[in-house]
C-alpha positions as CSV (number, residue, x, y, z in Angstrom):
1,X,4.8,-5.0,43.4
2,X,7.1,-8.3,44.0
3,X,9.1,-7.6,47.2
4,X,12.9,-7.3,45.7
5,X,14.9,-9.1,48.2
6,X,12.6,-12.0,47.3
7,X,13.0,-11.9,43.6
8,X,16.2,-11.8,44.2
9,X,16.4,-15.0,46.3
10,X,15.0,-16.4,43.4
11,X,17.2,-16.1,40.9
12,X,20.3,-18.8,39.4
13,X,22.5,-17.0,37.1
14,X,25.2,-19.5,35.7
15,X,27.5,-20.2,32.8
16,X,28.4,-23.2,31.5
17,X,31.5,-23.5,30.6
18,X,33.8,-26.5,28.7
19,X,36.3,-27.1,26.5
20,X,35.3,-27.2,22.6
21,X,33.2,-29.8,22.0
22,X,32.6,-31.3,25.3
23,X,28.5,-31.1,24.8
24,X,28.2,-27.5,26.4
25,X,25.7,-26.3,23.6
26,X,24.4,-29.9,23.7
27,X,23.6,-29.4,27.2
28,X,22.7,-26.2,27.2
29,X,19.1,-27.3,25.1
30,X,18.5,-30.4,26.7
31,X,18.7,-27.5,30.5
32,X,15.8,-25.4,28.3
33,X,13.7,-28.9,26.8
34,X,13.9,-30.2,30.7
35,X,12.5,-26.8,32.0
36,X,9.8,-26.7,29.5
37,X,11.6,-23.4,28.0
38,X,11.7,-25.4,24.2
39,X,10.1,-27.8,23.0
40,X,12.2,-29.6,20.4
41,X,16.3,-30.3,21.3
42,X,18.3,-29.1,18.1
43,X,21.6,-30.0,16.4
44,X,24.9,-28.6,15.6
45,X,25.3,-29.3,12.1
46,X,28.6,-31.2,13.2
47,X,26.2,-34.3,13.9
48,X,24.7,-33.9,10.2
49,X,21.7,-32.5,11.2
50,X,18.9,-30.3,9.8
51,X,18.6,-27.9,12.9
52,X,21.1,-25.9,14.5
53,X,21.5,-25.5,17.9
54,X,19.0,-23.2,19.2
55,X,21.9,-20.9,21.1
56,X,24.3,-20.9,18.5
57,X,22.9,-18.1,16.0
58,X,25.4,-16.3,14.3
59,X,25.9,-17.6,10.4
60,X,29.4,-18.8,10.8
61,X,28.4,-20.7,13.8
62,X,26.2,-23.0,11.5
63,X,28.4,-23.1,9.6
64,X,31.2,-24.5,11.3
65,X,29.3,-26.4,13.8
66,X,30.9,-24.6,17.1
67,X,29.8,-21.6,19.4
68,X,31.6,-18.5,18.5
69,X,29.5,-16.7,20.5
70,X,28.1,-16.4,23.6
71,X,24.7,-16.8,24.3
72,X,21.9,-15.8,27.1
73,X,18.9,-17.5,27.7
74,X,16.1,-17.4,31.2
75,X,14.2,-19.9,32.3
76,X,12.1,-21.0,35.1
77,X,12.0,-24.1,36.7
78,X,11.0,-24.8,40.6
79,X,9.9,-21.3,41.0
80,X,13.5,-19.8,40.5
81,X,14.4,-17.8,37.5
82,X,17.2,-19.0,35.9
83,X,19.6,-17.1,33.7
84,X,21.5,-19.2,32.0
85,X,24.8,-18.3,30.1
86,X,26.2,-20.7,27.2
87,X,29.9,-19.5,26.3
88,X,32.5,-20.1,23.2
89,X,34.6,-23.4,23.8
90,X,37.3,-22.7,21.8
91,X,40.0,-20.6,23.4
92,X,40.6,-18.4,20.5
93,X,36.8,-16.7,21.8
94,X,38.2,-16.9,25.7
95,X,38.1,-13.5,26.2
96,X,34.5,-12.9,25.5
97,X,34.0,-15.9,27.8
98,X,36.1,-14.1,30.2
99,X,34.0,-11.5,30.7
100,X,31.2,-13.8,30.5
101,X,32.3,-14.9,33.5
102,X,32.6,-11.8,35.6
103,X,28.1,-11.6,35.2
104,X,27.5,-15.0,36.7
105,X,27.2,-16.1,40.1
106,X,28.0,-20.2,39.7
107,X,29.8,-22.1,36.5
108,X,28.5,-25.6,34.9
109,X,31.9,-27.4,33.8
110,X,31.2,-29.8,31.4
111,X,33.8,-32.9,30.6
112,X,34.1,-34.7,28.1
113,X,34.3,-38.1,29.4
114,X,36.5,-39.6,27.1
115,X,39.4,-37.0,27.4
116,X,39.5,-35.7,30.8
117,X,40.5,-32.4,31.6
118,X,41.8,-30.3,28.5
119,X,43.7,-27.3,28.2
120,X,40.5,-25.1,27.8
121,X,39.0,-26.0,31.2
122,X,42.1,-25.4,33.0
123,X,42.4,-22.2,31.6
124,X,38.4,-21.6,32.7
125,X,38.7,-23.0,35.2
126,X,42.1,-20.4,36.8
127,X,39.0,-17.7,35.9
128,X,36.4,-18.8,37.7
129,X,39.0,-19.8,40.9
130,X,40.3,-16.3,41.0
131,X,36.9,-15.3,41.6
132,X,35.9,-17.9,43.9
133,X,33.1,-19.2,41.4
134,X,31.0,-22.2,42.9
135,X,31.7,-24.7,40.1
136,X,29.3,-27.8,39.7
137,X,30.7,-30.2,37.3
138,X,28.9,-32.9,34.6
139,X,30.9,-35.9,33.1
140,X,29.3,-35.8,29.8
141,X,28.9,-39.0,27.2
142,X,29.0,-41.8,29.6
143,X,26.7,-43.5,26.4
144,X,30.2,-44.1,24.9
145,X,33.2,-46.0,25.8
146,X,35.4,-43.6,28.0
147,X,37.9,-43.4,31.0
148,X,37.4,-45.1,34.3
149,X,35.2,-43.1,36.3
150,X,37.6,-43.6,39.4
151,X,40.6,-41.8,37.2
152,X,38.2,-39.4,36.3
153,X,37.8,-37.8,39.2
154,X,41.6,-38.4,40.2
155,X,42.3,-36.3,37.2
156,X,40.1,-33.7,37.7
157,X,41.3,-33.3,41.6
158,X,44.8,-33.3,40.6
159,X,44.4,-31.3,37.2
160,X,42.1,-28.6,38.6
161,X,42.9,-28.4,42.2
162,X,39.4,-28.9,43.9
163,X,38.1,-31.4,45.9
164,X,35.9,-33.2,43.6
165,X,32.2,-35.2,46.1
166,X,30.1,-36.9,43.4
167,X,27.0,-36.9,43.8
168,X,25.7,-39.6,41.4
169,X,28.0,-42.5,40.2
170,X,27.7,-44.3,36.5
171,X,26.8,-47.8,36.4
172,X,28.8,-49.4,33.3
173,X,30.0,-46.8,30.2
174,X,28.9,-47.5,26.3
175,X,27.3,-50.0,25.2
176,X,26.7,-51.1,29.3
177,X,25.6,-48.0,30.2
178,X,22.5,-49.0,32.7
179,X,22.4,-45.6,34.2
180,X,24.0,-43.9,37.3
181,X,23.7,-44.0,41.2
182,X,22.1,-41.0,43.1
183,X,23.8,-41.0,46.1
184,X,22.0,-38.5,48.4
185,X,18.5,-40.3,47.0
186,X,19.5,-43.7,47.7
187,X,18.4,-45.2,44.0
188,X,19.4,-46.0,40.5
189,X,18.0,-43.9,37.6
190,X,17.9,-46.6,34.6
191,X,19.5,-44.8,31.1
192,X,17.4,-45.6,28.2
193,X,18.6,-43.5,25.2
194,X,15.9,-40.9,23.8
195,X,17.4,-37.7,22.7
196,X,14.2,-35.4,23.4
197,X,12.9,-37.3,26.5
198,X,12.0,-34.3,28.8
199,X,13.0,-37.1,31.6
200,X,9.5,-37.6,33.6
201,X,9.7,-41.3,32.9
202,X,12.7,-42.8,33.7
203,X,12.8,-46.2,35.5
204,X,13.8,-45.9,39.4
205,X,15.1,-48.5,41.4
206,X,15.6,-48.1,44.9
207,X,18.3,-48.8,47.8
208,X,21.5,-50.4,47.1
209,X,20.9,-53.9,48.8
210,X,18.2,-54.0,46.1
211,X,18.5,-57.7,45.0
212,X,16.6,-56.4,41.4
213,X,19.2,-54.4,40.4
214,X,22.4,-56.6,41.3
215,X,20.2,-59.6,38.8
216,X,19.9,-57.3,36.0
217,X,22.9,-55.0,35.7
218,X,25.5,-57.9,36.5
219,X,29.3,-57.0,36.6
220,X,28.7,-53.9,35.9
221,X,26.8,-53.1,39.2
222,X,29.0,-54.9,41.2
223,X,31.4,-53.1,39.9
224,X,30.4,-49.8,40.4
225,X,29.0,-50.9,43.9
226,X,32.5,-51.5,45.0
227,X,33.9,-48.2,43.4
228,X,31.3,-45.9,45.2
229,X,32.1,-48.4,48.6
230,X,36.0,-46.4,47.6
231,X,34.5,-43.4,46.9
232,X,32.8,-42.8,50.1
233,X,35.9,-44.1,51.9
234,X,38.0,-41.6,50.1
235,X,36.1,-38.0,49.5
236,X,35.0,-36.1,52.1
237,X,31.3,-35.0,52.7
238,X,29.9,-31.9,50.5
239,X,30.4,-28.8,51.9
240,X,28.3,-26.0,51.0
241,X,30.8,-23.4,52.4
242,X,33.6,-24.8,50.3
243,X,31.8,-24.9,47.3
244,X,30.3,-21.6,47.8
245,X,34.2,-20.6,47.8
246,X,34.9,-22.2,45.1
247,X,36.9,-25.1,46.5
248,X,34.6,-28.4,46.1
249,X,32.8,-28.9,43.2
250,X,29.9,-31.8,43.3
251,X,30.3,-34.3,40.3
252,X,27.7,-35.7,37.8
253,X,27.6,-37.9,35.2
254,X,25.5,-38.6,31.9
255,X,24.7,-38.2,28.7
256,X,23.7,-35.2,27.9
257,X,22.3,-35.9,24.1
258,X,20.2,-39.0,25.8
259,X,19.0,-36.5,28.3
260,X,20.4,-38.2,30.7
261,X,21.4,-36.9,34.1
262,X,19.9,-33.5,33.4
263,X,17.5,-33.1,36.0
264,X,20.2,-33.9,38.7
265,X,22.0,-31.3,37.4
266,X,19.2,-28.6,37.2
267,X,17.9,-29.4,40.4
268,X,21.4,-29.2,42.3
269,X,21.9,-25.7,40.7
270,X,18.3,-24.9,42.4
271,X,19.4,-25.5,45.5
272,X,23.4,-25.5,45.7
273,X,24.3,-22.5,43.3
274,X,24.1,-18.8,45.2
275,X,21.2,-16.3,44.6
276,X,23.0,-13.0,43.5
277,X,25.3,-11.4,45.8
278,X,27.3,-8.0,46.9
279,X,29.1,-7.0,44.0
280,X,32.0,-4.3,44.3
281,X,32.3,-0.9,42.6
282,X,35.1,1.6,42.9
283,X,32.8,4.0,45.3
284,X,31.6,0.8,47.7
285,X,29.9,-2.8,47.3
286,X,26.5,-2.7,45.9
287,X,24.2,-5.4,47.7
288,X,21.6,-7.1,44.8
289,X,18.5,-5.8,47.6
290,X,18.9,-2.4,47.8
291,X,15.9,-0.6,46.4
292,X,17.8,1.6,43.0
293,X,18.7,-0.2,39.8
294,X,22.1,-0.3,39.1
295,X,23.7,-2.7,36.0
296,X,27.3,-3.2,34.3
297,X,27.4,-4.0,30.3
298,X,29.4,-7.5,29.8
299,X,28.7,-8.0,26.3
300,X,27.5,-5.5,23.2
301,X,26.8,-7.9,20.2
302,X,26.1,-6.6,17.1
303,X,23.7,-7.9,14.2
304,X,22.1,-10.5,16.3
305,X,18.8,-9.3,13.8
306,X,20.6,-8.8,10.6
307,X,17.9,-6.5,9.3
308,X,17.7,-4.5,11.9
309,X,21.8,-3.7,11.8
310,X,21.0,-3.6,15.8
311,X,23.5,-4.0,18.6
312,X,21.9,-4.9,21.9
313,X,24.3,-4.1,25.0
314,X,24.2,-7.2,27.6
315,X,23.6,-6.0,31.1
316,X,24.1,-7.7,34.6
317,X,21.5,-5.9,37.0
318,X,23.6,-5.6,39.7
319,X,21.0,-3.9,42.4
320,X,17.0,-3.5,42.9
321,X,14.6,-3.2,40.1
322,X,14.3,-2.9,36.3
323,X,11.2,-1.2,35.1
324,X,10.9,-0.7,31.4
325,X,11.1,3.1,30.4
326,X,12.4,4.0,33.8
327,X,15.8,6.8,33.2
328,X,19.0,5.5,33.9
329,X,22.1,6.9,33.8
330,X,25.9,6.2,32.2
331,X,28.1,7.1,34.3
332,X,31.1,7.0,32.2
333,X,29.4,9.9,30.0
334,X,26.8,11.2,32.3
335,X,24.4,10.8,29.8
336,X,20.4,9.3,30.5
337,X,18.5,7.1,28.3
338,X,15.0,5.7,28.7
339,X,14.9,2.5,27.2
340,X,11.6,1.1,26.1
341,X,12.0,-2.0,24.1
342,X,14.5,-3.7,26.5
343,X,14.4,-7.5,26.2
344,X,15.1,-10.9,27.8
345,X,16.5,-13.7,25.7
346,X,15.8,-17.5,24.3
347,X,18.7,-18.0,22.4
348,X,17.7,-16.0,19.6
349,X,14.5,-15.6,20.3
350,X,13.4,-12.2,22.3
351,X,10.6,-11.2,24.3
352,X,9.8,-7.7,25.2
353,X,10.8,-7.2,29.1
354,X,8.9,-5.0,31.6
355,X,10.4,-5.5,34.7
356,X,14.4,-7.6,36.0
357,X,15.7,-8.5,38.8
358,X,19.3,-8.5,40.5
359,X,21.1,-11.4,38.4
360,X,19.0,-11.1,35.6
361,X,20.4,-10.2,32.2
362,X,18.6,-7.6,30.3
363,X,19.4,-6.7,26.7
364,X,19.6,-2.8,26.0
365,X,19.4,-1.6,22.2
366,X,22.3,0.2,21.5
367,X,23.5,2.8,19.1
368,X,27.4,3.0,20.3
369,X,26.5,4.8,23.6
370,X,26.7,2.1,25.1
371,X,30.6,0.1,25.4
372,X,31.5,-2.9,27.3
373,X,32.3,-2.3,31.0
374,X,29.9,0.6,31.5
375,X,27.6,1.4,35.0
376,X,24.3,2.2,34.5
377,X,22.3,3.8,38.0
378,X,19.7,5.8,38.3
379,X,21.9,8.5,38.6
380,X,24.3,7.4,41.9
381,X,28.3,8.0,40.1
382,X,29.3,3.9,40.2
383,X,32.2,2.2,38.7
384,X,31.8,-1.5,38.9
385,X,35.5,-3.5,38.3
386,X,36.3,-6.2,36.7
387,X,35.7,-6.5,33.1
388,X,38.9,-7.3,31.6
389,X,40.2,-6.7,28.1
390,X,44.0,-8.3,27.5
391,X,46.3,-7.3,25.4
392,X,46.5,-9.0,22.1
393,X,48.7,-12.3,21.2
394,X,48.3,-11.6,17.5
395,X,48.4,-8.3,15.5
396,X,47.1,-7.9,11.8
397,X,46.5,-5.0,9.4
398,X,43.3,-4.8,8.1
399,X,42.7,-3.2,4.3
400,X,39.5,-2.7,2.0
401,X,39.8,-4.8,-1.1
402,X,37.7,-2.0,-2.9
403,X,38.4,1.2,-1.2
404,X,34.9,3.0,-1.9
405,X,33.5,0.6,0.9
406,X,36.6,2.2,3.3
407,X,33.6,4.2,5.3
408,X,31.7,0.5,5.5
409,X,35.1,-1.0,6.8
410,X,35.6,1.5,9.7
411,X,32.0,1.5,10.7
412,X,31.9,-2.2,10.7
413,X,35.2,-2.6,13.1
414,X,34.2,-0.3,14.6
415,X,31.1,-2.1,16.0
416,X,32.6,-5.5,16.0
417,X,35.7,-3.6,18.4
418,X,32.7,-2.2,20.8
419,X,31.6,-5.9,20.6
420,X,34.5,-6.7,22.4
421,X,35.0,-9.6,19.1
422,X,38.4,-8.3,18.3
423,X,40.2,-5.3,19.4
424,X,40.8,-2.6,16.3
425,X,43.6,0.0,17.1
426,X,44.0,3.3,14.8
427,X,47.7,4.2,14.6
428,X,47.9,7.9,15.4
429,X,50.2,8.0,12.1
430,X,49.2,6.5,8.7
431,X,45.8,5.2,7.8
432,X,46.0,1.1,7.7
433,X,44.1,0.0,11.1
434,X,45.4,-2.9,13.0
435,X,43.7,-5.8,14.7
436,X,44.5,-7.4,17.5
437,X,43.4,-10.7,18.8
438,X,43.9,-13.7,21.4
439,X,43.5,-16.5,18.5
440,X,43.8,-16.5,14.5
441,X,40.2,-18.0,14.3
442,X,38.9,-14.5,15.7
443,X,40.5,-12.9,12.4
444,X,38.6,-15.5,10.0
445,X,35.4,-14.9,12.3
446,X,35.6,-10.9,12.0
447,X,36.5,-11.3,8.1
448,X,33.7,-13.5,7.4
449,X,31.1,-11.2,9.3
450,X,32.6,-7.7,7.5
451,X,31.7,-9.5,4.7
452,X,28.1,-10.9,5.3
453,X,26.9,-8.4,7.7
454,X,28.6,-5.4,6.5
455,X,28.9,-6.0,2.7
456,X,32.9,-5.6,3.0
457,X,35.7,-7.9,1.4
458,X,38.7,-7.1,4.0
459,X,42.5,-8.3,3.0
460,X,44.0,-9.0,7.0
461,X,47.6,-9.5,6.8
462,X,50.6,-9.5,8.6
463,X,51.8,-6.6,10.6
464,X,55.5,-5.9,11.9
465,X,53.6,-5.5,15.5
466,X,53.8,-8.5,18.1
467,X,53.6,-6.8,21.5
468,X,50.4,-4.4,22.9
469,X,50.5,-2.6,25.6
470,X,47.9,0.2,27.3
471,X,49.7,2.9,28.6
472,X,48.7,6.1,31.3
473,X,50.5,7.7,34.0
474,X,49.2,8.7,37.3
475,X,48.7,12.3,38.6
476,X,52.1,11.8,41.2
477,X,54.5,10.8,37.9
478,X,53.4,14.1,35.9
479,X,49.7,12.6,35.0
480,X,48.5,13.9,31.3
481,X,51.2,16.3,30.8
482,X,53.9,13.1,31.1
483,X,51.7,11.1,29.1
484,X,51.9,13.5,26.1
485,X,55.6,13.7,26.2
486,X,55.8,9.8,26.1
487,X,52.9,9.8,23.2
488,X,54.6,12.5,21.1
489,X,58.2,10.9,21.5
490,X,56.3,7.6,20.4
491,X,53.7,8.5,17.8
492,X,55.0,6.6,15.2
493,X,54.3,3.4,17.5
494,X,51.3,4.6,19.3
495,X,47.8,3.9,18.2
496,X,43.8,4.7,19.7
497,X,42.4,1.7,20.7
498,X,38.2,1.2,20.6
499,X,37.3,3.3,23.9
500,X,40.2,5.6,22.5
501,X,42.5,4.2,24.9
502,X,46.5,5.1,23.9
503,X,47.9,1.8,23.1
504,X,51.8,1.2,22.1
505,X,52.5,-1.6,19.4
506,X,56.2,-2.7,19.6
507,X,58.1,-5.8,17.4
508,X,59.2,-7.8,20.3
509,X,59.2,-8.0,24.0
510,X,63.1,-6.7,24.4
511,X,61.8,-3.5,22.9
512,X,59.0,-3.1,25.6
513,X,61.4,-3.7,28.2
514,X,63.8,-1.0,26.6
515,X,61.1,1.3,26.3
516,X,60.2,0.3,29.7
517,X,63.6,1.5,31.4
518,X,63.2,5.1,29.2
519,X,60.0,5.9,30.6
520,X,59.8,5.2,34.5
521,X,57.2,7.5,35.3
522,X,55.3,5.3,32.6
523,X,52.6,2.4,33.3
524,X,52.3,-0.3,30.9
525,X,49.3,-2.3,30.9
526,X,48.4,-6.2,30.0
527,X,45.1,-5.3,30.7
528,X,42.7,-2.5,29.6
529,X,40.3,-2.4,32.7
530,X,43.2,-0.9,34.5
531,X,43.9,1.7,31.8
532,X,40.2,2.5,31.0
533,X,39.7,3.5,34.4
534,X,42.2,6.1,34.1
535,X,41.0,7.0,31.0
536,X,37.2,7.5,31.7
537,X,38.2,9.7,35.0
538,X,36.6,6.9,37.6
């Protein structure tokens, strides 16, 4: 049996992350066609292509050309395994990037060359900071014509406040792209455009005083020659410490739809990005070595095999070893299950997994016992932290256009709320259920998949609700009995969220702060991790 500390040493388990459109899924397959994971690169059908890309698998992805969802893919490459996490760019899915983010032990930031830093990195980025995530960053379409490299990483200094080493420099942009500068090697990898080059034949020219490369690349060497001269003057030497804390990112640059500059990438997450580390619970930190199995569920997506109606729970091994059929417990409910046909994921393609690793992701078939922040052990009571849920920005009622497929509605927000894809709340009086979102494009996304995966035409509309917040009271203010008194003097406001959570819904934020100074023994709660804990008695 493979010793566990060493499998652990193995493994890479990163997200990419990026604001819409940047080239994350872009990247994300040319990672997979440079490990030898696929074979064939394919397209978002934004570029008019016939394939779709091979992460993005959900029918309204296709359709639309972006990643709603967020997808998990291993791979190996220079004897590590590497899990590799491809998130939604588009802020109205940040949430289920969010938690995304609490399973992973590095990020991959991709930029968009040509715009800089947008508001959805920065956003990302605050995440991963507050969690000290070692960030490796890739300036992406360097094939076109783009900003200055110098006031690129200006920008991204300033913008995203990290120290910013980079450890290859572009030579020309566009149409005088030649290629890019490897600093720690010493040489120039020449760009020649091939989209499904796997990148074992580019052209390398070596050492700067190279008289070769100043006679064929012209201006544009000099150019960059006297930029990285700056550069080197300017940024300080990596640091593996600071990156590891999240404070210095190394910089790369390429095309990522050329295949260009891929392997620098992959090979610096080999060696830069952390193997899996201690990660706390409520009871005490849990190191990846020890010898018991211990997990936390990130992500529950339903459907991903629409004739199966499956929902496969996403879990983060946390400690030890995986062995398929092996018991495990929940601590939440303190129920066992033995699963049998757990699996491992290529985008949407599955294999059948019989044995993980701390900082693998394993997939768990699900029947709703499973929800979104839950431990699994083999039988030790652990609470791991740190999955958030926020309250709402945007509140909608939701109604059946033919009411004999009511029981198809509720069973299919019901699933899509465990999902974590929008949060449903059930008013404790009246029958109209209420959604509750960070973004409107969530609403069109749930509508569209009630309809095609759950055979239900749903009517959202508007709701007099604009403010959510989780409510409990601890055992020193009058615990559950307090709690009741403030439920039954609100119940006309007070709804069950999906983890039957008490949630009140209130028109504006001068009512919350009324409501607020009434009930001092109260906690209100922006976030549901908080609340759930109460809740589930951890």
């Amino acid at each position: 049996m493979p010793d566990i500390a060493t499998e652990v040493r193995r493994r890479r388990t990163f997200a990419i992350i990026s604001h819409p459109d940047a080239g994350k899924t872009t990247l994300t397959e040319k990672l997979l066609l440079f490990s030898g994971a696929i074979h064939i690169a394919g397209s978002v059908k934004a570029r008019k292509a016939a394939r779709h890309a091979t992460s993005d698998w959900m029918e309204i992805e296709k359709q639309r050309g972006i990643s709603v969802a967020s997808s998990v893919m291993q791979m190996e490459y220079r004897d590590c395994v590497i899990n590799l996490l491809d998130t939604p760019g588009h802020q109205d899915f940040s949430e289920d990037t969010y938690r995304v983010l609490t399973a992973v032990d590095a990020a991959l930031m991709v930029i968009d060359a040509g715009n800089g830093v947008e508001p959805q990195t920065r956003r990302l980025l605050q995440v991963c900071r507050a969690r000290n995530t070692p960030i490796l960053t890739f300036i992406n379409k360097m094939d076109r014509e783009v900003k200055a490299p110098l006031d690129l990483l200006d920008e991204i200094e300033r913008e995203l406040g990290m120290t910013v080493v980079p450890f290859t420099w572009p030579i020309g942009m566009g149409k005088l792209f030649h290629g890019v500068w490897d600093r720690r090697a010493d040489q120039m990898r020449v760009f020649a455009p091939g989209e499904d080059r796997r990148g074992g034949n580019e052209e390398i020219l070596l050492g700067r005083d190279n008289p070769a490369i100043a006679e064929r690349f012209g201006l544009e060497w000099q150019q960059a020659r006297d930029e990285l001269e700056l550069v080197e003057g300017a940024t300080p030497p990596f640091d593996h410490a600071a990156f590891l804390a999240g404070t210095q990112t190394p910089m790369f640059f390429g095309s990522a739809i050329n295949n260009f500059g891929v392997k620098e990438v992959l090979d610096a997450l080999v060696e830069l990005a952390p193997p899996p580390g201690p990660k706390p619970a409520l009871q005490r930190t849990v190191e990846p070595t020890e010898p018991k199995f211990s997990g936390v569920v990130f992500k529950i997506q339903a459907n991903m095999d629409p004739a199966h109606r499956d929902r496969i729970a996403f879990v983060r091994v946390a400690s030890g070893r995986f062995e398929r059929g092996m018991k495990l417990r929940i601590t939440r409910t303190g129920k066992e299950i033995k699963p049998n046909t757990v699996v491992s994921f290529l985008s949407q393609r599955r294999e059948l997994l019989e044995e993980a690793y701390a900082g693998d992701i394993i997939g768990i078939p699900n029947h709703g016992l499973l929800q979104l922040g839950d431990t699994l052990t083999e039988g030790e009571a652990l609470q791991f932290t740190g999955l958030p849920f926020f309250a709402p920005e945007i509140i909608r009622s939701v109604e059946v256009a033919d009411p004999l497929r009511t029981k198809q509605l509720k069973a299919g927000l019901q699933q899509l709320g465990e999902e974590g894809a929008i949060q449903v709340f059930r008013p404790m009086v009246g029958s109209v259920l209420l959604l509750g979102a960070v973004g409107q494009l969530q609403f069109e996304v749930v509508q569209h998949r009630l309809e095609t995966e759950y055979g239900v035409k749903a009517r959202i509309s508007g709701s007099p609700y604009h403010v959510v917040r989780w409510v409990t009271c601890p055992p020193e203010n009058g615990g559950e009995a307090e709690l009741k008194r403030f439920i039954d003097a609100n119940v006309h406001r007070m709804a069950w969220d999906a983890v039957d959570a008490p949630a009140i819904l209130l028109d504006h934020a001068a009512t919350l702060r009324a409501v607020e100074g009434n009930w001092p023994k109260i906690r209100f709660h922006t976030m549901r991790e908080h609340a759930g804990l109460v809740f589930h008695g951890a």
